[in-house]
C-alpha positions in Angstrom: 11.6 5.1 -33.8 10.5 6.5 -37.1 14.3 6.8 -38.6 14.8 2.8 -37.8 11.6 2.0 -39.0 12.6 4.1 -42.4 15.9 2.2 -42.9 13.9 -1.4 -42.0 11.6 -0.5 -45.1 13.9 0.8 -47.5 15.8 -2.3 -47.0 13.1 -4.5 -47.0 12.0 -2.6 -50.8 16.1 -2.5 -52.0 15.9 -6.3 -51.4 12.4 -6.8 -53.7 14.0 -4.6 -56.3 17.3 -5.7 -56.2 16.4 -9.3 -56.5 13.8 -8.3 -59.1 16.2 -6.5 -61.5 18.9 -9.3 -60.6 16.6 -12.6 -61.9 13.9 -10.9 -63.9 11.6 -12.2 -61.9 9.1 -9.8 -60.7 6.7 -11.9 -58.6 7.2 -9.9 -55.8 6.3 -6.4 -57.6 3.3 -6.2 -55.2 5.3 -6.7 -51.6 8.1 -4.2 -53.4 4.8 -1.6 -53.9 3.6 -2.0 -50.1 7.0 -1.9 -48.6 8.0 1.1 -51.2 4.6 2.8 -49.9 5.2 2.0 -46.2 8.5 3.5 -46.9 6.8 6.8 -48.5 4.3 6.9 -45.4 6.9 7.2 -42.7 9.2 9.5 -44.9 5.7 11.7 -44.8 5.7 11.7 -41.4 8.4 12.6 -40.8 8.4 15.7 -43.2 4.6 17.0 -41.5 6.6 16.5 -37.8 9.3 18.7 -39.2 6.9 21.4 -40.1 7.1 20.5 -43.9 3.4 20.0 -44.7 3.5 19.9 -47.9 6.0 17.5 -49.1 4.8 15.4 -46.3 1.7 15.7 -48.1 2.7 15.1 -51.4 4.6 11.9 -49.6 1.6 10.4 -48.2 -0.2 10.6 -51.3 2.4 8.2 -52.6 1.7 6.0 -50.2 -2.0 5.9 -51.0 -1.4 5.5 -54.7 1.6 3.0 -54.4 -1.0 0.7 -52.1 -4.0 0.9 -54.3 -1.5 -0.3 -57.0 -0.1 -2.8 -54.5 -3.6 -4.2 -53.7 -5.0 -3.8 -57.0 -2.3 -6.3 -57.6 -2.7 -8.6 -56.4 -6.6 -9.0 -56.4 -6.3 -9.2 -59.9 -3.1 -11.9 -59.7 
């Protein structure tokens, strides 16, 4: 269940990049940020249920910075 819901997100973030490197337009930095940081969270996950605390640590506390930026976003936009 986690390794689908790891490819949907990473898609879902290579399709807000990709179309924001493509057209310049980065109006969708803040969805890339939660979707990157969804992405982090299940990759963290994954590492703690594979006995890997510590990079699953460090992976969850990308997810917790990437959403503060993602929100932060878009209160102030």
């Amino acid at each position: 269940m986690l390794k689908i819901l790891r490819y949907v997100l990473s898609v879902i973030t290579l399709v807000f990049v990709s179309y924001g490197l493509i057209t310049k337009d980065f109006k969708f930095g803040n969805s890339m940020f939660l979707f990157f940081g969804l992405t982090m969270l299940v990759l963290g996950i994954e590492e703690i249920q594979r006995e890997r605390k510590v990079m699953g640590g460090l992976l969850i506390a990308v997810f917790f910075f990437s959403i503060y930026v993602s929100i932060e976003g878009l209160l102030i936009s």
